[in-house]
N, CA, C and O atoms as a GROMACS GRO file, in nm:
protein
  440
    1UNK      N    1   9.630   8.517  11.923
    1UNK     CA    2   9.640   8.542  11.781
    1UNK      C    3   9.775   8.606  11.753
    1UNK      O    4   9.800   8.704  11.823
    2UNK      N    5   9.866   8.570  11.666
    2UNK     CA    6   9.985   8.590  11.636
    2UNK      C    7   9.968   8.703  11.491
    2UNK      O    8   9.917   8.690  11.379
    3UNK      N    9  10.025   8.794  11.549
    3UNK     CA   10   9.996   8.931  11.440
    3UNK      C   11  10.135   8.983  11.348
    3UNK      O   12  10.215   9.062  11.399
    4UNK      N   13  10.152   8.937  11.222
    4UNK     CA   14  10.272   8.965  11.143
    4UNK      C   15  10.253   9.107  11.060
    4UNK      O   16  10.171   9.108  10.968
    5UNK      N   17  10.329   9.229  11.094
    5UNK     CA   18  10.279   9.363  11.036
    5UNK      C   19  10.391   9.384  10.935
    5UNK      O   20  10.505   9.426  10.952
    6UNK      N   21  10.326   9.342  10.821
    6UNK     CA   22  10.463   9.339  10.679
    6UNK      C   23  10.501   9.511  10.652
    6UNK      O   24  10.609   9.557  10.614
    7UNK      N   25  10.376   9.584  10.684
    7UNK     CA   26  10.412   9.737  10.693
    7UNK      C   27  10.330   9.800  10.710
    7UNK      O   28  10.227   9.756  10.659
    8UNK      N   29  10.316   9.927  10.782
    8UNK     CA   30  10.218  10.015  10.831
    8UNK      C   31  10.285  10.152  10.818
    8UNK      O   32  10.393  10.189  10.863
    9UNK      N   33  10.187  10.220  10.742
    9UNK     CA   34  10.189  10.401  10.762
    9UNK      C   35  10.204  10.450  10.601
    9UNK      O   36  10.213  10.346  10.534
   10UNK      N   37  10.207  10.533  10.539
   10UNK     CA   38  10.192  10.601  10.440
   10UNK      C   39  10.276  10.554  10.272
   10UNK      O   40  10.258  10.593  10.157
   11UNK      N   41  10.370  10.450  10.339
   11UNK     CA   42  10.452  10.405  10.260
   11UNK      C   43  10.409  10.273  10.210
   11UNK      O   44  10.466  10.222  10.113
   12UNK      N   45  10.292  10.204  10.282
   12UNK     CA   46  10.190  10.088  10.261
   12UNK      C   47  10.202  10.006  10.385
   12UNK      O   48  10.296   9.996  10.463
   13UNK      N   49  10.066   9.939  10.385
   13UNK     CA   50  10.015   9.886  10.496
   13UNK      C   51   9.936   9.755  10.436
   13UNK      O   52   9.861   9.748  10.339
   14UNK      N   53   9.983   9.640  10.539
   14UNK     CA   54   9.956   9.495  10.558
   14UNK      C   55   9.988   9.453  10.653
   14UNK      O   56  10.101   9.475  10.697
   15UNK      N   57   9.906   9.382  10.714
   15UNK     CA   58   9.940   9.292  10.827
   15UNK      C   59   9.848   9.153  10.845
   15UNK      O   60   9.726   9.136  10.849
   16UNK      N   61   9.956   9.067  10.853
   16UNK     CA   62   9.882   8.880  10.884
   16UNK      C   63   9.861   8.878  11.025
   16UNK      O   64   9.924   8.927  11.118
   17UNK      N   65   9.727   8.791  11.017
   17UNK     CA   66   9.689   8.742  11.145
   17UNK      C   67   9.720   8.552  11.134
   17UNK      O   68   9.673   8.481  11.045
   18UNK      N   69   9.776   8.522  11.206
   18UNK     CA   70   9.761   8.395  11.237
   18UNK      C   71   9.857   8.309  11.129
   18UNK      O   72   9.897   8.193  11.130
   19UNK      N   73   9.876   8.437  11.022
   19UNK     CA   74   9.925   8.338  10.897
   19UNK      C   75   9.854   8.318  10.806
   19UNK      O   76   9.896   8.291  10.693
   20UNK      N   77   9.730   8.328  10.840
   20UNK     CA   78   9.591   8.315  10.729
   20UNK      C   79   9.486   8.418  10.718
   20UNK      O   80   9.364   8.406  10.702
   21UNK      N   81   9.562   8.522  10.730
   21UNK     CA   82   9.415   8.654  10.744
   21UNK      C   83   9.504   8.745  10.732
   21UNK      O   84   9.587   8.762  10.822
   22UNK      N   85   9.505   8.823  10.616
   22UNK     CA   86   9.591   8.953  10.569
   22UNK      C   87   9.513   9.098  10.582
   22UNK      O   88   9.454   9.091  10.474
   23UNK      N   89   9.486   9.179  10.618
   23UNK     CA   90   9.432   9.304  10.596
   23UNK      C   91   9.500   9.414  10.560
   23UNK      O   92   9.590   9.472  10.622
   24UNK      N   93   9.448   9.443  10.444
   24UNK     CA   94   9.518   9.551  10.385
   24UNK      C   95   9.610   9.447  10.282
   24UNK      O   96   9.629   9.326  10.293
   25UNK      N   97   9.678   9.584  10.138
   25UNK     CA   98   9.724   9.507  10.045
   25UNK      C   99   9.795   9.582  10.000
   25UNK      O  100   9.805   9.589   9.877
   26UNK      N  101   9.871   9.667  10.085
   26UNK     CA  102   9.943   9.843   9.987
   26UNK      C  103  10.037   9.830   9.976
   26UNK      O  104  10.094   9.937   9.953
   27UNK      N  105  10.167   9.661   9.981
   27UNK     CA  106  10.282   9.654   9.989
   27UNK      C  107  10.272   9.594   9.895
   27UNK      O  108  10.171   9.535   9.854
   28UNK      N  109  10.470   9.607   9.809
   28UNK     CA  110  10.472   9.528   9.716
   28UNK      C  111  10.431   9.375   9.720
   28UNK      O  112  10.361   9.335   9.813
   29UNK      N  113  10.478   9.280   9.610
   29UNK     CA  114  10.454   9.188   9.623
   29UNK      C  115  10.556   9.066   9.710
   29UNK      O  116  10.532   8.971   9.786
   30UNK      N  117  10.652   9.114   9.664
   30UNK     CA  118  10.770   9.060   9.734
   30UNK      C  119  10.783   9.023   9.896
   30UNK      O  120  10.835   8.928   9.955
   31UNK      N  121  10.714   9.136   9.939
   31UNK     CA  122  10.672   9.132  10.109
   31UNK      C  123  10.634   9.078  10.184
   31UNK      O  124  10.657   9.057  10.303
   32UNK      N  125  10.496   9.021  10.033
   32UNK     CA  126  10.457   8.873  10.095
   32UNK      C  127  10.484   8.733  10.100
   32UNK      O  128  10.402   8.649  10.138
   33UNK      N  129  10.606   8.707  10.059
   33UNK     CA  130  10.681   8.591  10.037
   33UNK      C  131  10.656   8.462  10.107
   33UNK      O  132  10.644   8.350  10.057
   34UNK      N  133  10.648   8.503  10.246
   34UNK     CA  134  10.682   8.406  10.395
   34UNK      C  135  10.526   8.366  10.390
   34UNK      O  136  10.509   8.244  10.390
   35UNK      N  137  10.402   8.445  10.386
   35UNK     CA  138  10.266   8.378  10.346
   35UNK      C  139  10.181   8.379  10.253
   35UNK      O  140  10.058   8.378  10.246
   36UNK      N  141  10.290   8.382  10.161
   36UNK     CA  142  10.167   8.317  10.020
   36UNK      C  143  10.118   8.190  10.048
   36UNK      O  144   9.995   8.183  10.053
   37UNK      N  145  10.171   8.100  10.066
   37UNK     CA  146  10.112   7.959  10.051
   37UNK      C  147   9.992   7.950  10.204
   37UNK      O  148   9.903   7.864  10.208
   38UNK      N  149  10.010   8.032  10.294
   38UNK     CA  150   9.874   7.992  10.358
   38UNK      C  151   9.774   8.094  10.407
   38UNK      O  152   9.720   8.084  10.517
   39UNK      N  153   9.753   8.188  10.327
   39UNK     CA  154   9.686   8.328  10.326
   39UNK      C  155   9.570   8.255  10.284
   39UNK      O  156   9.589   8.161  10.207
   40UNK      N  157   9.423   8.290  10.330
   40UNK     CA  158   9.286   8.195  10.342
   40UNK      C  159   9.219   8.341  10.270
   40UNK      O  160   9.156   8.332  10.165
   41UNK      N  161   9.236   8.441  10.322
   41UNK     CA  162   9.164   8.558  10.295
   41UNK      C  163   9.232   8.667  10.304
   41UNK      O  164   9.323   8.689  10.384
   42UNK      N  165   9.190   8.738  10.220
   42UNK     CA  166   9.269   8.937  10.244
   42UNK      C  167   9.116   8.993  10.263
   42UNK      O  168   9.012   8.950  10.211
   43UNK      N  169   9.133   9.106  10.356
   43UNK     CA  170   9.064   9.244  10.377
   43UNK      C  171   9.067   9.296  10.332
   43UNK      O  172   9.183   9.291  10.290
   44UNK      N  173   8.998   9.410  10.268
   44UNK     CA  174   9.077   9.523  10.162
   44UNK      C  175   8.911   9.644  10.261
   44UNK      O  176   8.791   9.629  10.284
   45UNK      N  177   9.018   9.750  10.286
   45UNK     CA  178   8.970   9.808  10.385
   45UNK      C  179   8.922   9.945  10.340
   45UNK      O  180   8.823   9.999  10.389
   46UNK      N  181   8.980   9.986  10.266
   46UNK     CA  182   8.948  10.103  10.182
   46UNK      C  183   9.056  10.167  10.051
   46UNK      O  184   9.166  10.113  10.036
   47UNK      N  185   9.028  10.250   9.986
   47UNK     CA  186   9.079  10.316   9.873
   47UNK      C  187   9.231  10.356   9.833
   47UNK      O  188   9.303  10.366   9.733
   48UNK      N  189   9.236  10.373   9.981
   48UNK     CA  190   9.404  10.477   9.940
   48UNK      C  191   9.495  10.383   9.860
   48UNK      O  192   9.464  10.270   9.821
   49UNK      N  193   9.609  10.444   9.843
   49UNK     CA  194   9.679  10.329   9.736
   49UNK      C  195   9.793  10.235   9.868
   49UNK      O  196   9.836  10.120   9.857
   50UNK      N  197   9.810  10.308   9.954
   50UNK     CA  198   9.910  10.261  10.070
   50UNK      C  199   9.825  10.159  10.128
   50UNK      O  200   9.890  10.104  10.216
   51UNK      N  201   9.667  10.092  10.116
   51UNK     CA  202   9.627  10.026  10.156
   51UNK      C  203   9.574   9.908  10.071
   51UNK      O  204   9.529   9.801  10.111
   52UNK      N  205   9.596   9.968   9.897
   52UNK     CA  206   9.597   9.921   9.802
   52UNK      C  207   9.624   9.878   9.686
   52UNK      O  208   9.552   9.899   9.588
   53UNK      N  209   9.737   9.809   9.685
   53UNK     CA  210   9.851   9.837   9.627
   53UNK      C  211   9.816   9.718   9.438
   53UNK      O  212   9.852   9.600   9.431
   54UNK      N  213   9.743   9.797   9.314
   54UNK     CA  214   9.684   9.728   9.243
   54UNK      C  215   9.793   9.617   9.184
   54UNK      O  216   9.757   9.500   9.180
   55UNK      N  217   9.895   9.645   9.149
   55UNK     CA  218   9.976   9.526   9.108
   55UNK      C  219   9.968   9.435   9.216
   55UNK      O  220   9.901   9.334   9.192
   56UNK      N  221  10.018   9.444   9.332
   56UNK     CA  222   9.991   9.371   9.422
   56UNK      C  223   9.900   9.235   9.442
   56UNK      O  224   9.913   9.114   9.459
   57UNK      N  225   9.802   9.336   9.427
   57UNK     CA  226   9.667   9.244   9.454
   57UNK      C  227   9.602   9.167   9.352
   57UNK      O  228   9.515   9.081   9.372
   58UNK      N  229   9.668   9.218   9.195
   58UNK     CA  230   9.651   9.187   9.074
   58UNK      C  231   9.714   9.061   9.068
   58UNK      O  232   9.657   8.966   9.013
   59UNK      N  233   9.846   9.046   9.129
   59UNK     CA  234   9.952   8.912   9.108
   59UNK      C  235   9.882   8.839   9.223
   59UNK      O  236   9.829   8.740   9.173
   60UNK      N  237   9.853   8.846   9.392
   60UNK     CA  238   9.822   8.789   9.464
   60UNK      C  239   9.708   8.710   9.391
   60UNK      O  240   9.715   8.587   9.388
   61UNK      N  241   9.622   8.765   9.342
   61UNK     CA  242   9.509   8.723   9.296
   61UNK      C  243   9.549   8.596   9.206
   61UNK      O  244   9.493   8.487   9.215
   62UNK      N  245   9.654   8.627   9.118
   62UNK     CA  246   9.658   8.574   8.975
   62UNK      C  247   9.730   8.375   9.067
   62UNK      O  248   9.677   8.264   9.060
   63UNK      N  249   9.856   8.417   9.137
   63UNK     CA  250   9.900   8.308   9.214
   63UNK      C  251   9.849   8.223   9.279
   63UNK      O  252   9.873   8.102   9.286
   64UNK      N  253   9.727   8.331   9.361
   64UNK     CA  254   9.638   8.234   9.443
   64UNK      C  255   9.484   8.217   9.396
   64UNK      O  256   9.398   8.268   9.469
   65UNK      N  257   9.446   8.153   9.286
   65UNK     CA  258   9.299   8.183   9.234
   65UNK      C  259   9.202   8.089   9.295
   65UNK      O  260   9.117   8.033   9.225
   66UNK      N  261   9.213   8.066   9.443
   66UNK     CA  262   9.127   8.034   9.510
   66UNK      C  263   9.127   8.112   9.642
   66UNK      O  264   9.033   8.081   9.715
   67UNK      N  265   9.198   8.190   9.682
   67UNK     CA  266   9.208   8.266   9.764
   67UNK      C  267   9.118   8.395   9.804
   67UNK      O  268   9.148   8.503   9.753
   68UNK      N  269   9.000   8.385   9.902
   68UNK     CA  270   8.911   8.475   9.931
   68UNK      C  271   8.923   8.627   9.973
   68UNK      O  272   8.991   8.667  10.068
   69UNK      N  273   8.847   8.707   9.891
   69UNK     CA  274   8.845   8.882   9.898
   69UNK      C  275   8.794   8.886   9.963
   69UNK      O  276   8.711   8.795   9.969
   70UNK      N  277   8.792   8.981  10.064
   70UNK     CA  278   8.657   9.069  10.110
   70UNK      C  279   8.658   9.195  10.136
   70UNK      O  280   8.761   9.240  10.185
   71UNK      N  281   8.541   9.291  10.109
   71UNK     CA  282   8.581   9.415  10.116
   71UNK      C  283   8.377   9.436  10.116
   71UNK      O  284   8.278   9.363  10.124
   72UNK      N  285   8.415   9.612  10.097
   72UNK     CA  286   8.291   9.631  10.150
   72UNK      C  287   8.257   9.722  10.024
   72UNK      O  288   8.345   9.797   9.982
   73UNK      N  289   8.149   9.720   9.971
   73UNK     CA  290   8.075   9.755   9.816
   73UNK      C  291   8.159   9.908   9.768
   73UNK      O  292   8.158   9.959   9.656
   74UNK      N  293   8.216   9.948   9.868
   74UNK     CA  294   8.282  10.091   9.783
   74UNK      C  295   8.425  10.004   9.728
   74UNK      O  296   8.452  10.062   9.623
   75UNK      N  297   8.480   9.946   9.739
   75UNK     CA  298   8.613   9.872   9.694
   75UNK      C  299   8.574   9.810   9.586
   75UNK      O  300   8.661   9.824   9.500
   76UNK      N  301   8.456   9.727   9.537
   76UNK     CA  302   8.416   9.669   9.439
   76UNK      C  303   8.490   9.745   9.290
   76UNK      O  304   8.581   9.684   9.234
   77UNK      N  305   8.437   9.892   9.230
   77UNK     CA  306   8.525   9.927   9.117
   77UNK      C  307   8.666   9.937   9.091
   77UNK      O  308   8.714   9.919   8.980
   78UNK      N  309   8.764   9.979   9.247
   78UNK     CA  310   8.916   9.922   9.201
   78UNK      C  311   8.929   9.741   9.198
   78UNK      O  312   9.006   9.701   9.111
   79UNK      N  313   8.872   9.648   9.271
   79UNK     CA  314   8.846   9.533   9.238
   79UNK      C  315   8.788   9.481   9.083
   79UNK      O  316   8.820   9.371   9.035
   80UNK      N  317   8.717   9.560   9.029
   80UNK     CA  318   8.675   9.506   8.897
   80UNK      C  319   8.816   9.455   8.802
   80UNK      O  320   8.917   9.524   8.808
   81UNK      N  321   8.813   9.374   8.745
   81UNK     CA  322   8.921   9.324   8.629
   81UNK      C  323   9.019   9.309   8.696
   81UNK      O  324   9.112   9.271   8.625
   82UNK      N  325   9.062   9.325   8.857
   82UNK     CA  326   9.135   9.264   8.903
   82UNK      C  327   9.181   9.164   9.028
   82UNK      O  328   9.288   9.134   9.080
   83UNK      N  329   9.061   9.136   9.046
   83UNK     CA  330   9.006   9.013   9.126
   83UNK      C  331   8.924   8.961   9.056
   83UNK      O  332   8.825   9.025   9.020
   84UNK      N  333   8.952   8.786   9.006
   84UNK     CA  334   8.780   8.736   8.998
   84UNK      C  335   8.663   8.773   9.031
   84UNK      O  336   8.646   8.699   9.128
   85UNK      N  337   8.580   8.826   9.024
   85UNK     CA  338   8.449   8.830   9.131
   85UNK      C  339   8.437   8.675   9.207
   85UNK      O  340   8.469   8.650   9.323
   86UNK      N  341   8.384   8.587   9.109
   86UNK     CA  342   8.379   8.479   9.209
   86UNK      C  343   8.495   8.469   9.346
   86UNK      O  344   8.478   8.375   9.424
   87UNK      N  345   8.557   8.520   9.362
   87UNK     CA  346   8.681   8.490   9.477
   87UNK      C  347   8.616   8.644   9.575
   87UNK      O  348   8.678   8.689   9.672
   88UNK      N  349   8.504   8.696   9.532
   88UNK     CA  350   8.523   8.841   9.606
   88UNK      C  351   8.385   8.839   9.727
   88UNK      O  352   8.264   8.820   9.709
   89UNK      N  353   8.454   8.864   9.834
   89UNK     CA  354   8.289   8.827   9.972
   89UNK      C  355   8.294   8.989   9.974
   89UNK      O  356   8.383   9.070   9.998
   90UNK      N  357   8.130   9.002   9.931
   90UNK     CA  358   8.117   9.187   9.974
   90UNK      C  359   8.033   9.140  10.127
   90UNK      O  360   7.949   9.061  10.171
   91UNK      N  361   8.097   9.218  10.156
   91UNK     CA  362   8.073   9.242  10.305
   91UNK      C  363   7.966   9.374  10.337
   91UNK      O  364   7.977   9.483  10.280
   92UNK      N  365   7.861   9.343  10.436
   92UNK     CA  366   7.755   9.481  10.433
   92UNK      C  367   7.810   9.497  10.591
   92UNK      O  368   7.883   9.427  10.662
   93UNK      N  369   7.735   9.631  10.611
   93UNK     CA  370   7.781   9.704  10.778
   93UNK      C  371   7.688   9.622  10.836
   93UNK      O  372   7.596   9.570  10.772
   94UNK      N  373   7.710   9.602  10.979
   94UNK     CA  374   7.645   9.507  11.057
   94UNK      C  375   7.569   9.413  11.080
   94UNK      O  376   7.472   9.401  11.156
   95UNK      N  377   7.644   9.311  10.970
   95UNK     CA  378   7.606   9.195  10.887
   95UNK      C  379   7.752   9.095  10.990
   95UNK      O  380   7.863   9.132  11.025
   96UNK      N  381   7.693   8.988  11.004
   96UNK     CA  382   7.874   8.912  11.065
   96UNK      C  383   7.858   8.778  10.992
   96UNK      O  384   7.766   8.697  10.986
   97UNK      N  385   8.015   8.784  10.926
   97UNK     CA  386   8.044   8.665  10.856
   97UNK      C  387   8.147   8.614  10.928
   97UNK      O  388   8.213   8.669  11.015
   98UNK      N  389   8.158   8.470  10.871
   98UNK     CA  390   8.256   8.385  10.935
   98UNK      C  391   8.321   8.314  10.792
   98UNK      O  392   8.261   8.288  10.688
   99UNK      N  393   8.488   8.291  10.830
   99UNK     CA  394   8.571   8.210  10.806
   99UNK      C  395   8.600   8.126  10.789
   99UNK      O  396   8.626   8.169  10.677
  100UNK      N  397   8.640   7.987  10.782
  100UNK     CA  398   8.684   7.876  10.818
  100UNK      C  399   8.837   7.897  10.829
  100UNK      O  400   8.894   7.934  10.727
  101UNK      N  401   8.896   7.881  10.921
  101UNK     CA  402   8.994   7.831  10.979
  101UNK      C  403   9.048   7.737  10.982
  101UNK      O  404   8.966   7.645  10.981
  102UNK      N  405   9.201   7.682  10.986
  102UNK     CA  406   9.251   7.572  11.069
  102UNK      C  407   9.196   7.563  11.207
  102UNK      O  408   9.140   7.465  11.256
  103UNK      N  409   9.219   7.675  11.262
  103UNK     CA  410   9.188   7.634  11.417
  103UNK      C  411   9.101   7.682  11.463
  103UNK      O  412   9.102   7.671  11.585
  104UNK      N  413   8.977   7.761  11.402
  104UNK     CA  414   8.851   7.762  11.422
  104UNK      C  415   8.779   7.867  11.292
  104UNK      O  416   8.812   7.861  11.173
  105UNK      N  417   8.662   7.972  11.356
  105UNK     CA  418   8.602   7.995  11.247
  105UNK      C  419   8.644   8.191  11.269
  105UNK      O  420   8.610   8.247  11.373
  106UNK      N  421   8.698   8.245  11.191
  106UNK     CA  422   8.738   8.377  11.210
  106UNK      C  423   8.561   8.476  11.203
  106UNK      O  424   8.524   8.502  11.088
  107UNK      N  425   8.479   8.518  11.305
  107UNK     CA  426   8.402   8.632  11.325
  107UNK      C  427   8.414   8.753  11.244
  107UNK      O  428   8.518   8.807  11.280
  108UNK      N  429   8.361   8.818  11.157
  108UNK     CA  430   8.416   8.958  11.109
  108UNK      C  431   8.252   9.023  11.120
  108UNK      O  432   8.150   8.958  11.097
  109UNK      N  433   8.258   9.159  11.160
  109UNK     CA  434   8.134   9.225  11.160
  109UNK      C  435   8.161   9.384  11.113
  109UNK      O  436   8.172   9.479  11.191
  110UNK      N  437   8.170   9.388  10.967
  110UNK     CA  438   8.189   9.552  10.930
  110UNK      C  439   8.091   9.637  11.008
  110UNK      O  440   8.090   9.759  10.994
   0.00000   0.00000   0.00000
């Protein structure tokens, strides 16, 4: 798995997996330039703003309006009015969902 870390630590945090799996969203928008066009899903992991960056995720959203959320039911109210819901997978604790992939099916188990 090929791991692209657009930024990590207090100043905001994102990082691509594969090219198609983003976690975290606390960088500008600009940052993400190189994978907008094949980002499948973002993580959104928790609250802070370095992990959540609302313009951000407001424009990601708006560019890519088929592009899948997921997060876990405390993220839902900064998500309101700025993610579709329809685009949003709530994720429960030790529940495991899957992906679709190009090159197979991505496992996730909060």
């Amino acid at each position: 798995m090929n791991c692209d870390v657009i930024a990590t630590g207090s100043g905001g945090n994102a990082v691509v997996l594969d090219g198609r799996i983003m976690v975290d969203c606390g960088v500008p928008f600009c940052k993400l330039g190189p994978f907008l066009r094949d980002l499948g899903v973002v993580f959104l992991t928790h609250r802070h703003g370095y992990h959540f960056k609302k313009n951000t995720v407001q424009r990601l959203a708006k560019e890519r309006p088929t592009l899948r959320w997921s997060m876990g039911e405390h993220m839902l109210p900064l998500a309101d009015g700025v993610i579709p819901a329809r685009c949003i997978d709530t994720l429960e604790p030790g529940q495991e969902y899957g992906y679709k992939l190009p090159d197979g099916t991505l496992l996730v188990r909060p």
